[in-house]
C-alpha positions in Angstrom: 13.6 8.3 27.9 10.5 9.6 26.6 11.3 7.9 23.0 11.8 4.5 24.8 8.2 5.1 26.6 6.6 6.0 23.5 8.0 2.8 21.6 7.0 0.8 25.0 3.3 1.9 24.4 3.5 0.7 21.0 1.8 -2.9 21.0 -0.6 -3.2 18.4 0.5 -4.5 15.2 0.1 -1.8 12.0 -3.1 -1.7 9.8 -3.0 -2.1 6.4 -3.9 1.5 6.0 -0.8 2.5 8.3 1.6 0.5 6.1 0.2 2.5 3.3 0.9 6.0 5.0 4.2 5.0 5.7 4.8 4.2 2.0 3.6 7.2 0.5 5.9 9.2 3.0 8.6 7.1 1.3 9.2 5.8 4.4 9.8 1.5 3.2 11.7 -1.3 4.1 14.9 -1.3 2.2 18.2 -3.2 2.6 21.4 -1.3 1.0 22.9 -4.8 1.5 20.7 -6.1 -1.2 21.2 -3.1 -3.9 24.8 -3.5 -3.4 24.2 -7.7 -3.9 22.5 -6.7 -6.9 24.7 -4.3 -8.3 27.5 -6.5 -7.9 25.7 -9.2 -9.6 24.8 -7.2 -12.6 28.6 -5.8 -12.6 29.6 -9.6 -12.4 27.2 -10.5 -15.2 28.5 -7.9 -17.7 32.2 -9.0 -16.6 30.8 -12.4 -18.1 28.9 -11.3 -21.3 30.5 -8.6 -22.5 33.9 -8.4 -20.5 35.9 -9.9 -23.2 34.7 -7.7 -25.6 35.4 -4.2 -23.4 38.5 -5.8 -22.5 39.7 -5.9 -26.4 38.4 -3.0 -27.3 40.0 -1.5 -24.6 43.6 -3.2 -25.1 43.4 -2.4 -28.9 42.8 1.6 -28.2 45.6 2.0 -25.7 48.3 0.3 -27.8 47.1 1.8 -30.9 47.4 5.4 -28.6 50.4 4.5 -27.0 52.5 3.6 -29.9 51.3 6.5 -31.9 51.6 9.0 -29.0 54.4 10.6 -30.5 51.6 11.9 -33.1 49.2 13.2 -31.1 49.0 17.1 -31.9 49.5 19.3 -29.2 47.3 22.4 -30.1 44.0 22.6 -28.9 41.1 21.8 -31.2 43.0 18.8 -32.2 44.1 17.7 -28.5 40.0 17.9 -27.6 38.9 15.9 -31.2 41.7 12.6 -29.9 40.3 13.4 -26.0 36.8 12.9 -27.3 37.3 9.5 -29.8 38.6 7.9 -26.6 36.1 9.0 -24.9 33.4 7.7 -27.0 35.5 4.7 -27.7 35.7 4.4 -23.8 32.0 4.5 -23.8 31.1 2.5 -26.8 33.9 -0.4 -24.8 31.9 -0.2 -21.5 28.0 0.6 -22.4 27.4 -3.0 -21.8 28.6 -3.4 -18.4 26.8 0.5 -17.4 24.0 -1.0 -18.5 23.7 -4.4 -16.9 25.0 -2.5 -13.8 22.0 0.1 -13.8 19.3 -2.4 -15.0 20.5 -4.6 -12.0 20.4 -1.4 -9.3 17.3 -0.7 -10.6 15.7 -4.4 -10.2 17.7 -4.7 -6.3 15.3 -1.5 -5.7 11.9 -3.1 -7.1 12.4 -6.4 -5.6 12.3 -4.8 -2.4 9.0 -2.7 -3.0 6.9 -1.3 -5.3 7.5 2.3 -7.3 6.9 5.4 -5.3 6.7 8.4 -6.1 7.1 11.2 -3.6 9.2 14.5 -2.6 8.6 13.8 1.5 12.1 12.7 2.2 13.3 15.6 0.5 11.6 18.2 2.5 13.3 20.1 5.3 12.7 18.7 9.0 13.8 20.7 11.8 14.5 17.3 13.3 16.9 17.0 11.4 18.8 19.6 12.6 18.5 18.7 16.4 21.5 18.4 18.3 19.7 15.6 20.3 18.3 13.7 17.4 21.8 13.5 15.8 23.3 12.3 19.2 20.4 9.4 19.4 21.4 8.1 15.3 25.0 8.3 16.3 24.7 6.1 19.3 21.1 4.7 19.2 20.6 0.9 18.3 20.5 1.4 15.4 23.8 2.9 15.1 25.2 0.2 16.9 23.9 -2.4 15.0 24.9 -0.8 11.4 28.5 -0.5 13.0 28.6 -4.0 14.1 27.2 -5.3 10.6 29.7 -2.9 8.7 32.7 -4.8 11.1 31.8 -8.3 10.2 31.0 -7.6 6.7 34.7 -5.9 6.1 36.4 -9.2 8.0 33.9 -11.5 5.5 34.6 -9.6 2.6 38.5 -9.0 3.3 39.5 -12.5 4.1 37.8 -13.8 0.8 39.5 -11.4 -1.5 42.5 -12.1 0.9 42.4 -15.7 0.4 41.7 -15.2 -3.6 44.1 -13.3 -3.9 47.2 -15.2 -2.4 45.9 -17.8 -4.2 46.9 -16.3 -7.6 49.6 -14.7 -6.5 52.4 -16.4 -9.0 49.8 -15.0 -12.0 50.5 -11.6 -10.2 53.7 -11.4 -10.6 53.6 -12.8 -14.4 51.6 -9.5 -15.0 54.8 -7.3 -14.7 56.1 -9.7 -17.5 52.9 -10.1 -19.5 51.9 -7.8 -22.8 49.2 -5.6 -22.3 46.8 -7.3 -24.4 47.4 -10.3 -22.6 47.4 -8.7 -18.8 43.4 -7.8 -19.3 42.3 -10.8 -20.1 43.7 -12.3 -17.3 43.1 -9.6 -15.0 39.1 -10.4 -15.8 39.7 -13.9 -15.0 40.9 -13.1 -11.5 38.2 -10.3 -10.9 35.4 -13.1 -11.7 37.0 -15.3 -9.1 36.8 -12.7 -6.4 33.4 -11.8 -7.6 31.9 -15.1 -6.9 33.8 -15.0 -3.5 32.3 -11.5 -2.8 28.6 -12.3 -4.3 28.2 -15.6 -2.1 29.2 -13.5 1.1 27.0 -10.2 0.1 23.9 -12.9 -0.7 23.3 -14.1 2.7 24.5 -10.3 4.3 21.9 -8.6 1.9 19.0 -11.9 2.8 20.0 -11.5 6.5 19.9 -7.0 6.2 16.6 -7.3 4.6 14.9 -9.3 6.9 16.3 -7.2 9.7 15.4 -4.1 8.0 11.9 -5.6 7.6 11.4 -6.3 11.0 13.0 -2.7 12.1 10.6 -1.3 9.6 7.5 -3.1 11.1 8.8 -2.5 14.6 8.7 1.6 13.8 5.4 1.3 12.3 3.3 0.1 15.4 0.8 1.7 17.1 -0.9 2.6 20.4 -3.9 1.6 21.5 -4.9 5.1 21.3 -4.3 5.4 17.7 -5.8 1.8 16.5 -8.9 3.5 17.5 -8.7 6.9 15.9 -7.6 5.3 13.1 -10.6 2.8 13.5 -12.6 6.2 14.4 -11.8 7.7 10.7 -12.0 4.6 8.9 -15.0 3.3 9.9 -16.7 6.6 11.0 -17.3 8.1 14.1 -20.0 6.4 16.3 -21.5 9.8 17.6 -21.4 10.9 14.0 -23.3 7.5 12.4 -25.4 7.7 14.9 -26.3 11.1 13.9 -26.7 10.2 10.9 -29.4 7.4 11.9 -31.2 10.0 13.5 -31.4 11.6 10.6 -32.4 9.1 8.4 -34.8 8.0 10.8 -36.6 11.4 10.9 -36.4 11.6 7.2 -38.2 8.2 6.9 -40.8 9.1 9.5 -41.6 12.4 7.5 -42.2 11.0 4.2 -44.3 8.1 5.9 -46.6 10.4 7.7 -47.1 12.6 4.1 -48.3 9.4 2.4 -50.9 8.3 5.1 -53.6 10.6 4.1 -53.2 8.5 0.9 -54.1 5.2 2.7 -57.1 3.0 2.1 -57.0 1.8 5.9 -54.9 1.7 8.7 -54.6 -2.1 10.0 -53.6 -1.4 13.9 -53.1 -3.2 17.7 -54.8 -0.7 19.4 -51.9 -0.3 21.8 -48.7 -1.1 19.9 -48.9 -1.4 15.6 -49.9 0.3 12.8 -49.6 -0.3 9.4 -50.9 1.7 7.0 -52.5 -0.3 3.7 -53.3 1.8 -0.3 -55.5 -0.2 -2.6 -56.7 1.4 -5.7 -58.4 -0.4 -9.1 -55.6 -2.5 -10.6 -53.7 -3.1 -8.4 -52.6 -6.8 -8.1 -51.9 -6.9 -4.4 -52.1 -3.1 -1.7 -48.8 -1.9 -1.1 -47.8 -0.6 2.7 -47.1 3.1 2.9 -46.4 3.1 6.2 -45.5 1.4 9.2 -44.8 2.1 13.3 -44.6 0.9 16.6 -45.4 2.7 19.8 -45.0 6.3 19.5 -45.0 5.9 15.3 -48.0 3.8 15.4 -50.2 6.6 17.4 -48.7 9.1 15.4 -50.1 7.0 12.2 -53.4 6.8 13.5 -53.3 10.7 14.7 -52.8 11.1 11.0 -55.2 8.9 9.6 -57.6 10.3 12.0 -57.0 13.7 11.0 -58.0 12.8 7.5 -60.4 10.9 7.6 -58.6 7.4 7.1 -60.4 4.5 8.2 -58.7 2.5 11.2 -59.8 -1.2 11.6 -58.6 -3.0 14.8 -56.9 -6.4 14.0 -54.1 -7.7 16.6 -52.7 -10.3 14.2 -52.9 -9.0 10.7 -51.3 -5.9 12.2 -48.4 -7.9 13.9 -47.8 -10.2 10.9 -48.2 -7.4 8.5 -45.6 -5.1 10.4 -43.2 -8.4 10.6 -43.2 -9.0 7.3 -44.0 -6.0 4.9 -41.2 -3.5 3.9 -42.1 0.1 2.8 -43.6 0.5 -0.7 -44.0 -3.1 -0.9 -47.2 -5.2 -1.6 -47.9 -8.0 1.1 -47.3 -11.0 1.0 -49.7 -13.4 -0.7 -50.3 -15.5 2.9 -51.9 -12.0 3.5 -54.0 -11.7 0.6 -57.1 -13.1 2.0 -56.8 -11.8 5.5 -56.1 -8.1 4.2 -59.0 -8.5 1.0 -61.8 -8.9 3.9 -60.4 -5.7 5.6 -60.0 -3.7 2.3 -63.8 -5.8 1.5 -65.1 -4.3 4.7 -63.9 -0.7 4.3 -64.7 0.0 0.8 -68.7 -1.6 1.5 -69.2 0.9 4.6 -67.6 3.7 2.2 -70.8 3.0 -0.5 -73.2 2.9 2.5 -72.4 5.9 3.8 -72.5 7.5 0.3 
């Protein structure tokens, strides 16, 4: 009951990053339907290409050993040298069709996903060993639905190779008649036949298993509310911990700001709410701002300036526009350039008066 609440809370549809997880667990959407499809292709395909050839090779080593059985020797060195050329004529006969069959298993498993490469389904669950959890695979849906497709796909299956059969039944009963040579041939002929019958069927099971598998497989990957935002929490970051990390920048910013105001040429303010602080020095094409406040950081600015002796010049709209549109370390903008020359202009002639 708790495992049917559990799914029941599961609404949200996976993140890319989940489906990911899932894969490197080894833990993937696969239809045994559609190996077995493709292995029966492949074993159908080598029947085709290279059946004839495995079928001589095969007819010409058994009558060549049957008719000289009475020569085999019977000691044992020479018993294991005759056991091993038929083997390796065996093999040499039937490398083909091992090798379309593999190639084919192996391209049923890639055209289902991509290669992975991990040891997780291999590792000892406890799980596993539950008395429960065995119970629930037995008769769970899943189960159910595995016994119901295994059912239909026998009866499919059966009453193809049923009706193939009976129809080349007459060539059946020649084969008691037939040479051997000649019984192989023929017996590949019939075995394409049901082939096709049995390939048509297992092509729309191994279609219709995969997409059921696919869905199953998206179905078990779901996830609660709760954990769309954890996992948003560790993707993304923690709020508390990037806004920490504002905080820090922040104080970071304000420090190296109020170490360069001492090295200001003036300090352009609204007496109650801006500060910007402006460096001009010979050569300079345009002054650069050093630093820049509001509020609390704008009296701190000119608490500096005032500790060292910067000069502070009271100008409500340079200040605003100069705060709105200069960035740190930046010169200002040339529609300032006239507005912010008379302030530097002023400064620097009360400077030689006093001296």
């Amino acid at each position: 009951m708790s495992d049917e609440k559990e799914d029941d809370d599961k609404t949200e549809e996976p993140t890319q990053r989940r489906l990911e997880e899932a894969a490197k667990r080894g833990d993937v959407a696969k239809s045994l339907e559609l190996n077995t499809f493709f292995v029966l292709a492949g074993f159908t395909l080598a029947v085709v290409v290279s059946g004839g050839y495995a079928a001589r090779e095969t007819a010409l080593g058994l009558r060549s050993f049957l008719m000289n059985a009475h020569q085999v020797p019977s000691s044992g060195a020479a018993f294991q040298a005759v056991a091993a050329k038929g083997f390796w004529s065996a093999l040499t006969a039937s490398g083909g069709v091992l090798g379309l069959i593999m190639a084919a298993a192996l391209a049923g498993c890639l055209i289902q996903h991509k290669p992975l490469w991990t040891f997780d389904p291999l590792t000892p669950k406890l799980s596993k060993l539950s008395p429960m959890q065995g119970a629930k695979r037995l008769l769970g849906k899943e189960a159910l639905a595995n016994f119901i497709k295994g059912l239909l796909k026998v009866g499919i299956v059966g009453a193809v190779v049923g009706t193939v059969l009976w129809n080349e039944h007459d060539r059946l009963d020649a084969f008691t008649r037939m040479d051997i040579a000649a019984v192989l041939p023929a017996t590949g002929v019939i075995l394409l036949k049901l082939m096709t019958g049995v390939l048509a069927i297992y092509f729309f099971v191994g279609v219709g298993d995969f997409v059921y598998q696919r869905f199953s497989w998206m179905k078990r990957q779901r996830m609660t509310r709760e954990e769309l935002k954890q996992e948003y929490k560790d993707s993304d970051g923690n709020p508390e911990m990037k806004a920490k990390l504002r905080q820090i920048r922040t104080q970071r910013l304000r420090k190296r700001m109020m170490a360069r105001v001492p090295e200001a040429t003036v300090i352009v303010t609204n007496p109650t709410h801006y500060a910007v602080a402006l460096k001009y020095e010979a050569g300079m094409e345009a002054p650069i701002c050093v630093a820049k406040g509001v509020d609390s950081l704008a009296l701190k600015i000119r608490e500096v300036a005032g500790e060292h002796g910067v000069p502070i010049v009271e100008n409500v709209p340079l200040a605003r526009a100069l705060h709105a549109s200069t960035e740190l370390d930046e010169p200002v903008p040339v529609e300032h350039y006239k507005a912010v020359a008379e302030v530097i202009g002023f400064v620097l002639r009360t400077r030689r008066r006093r001296a």
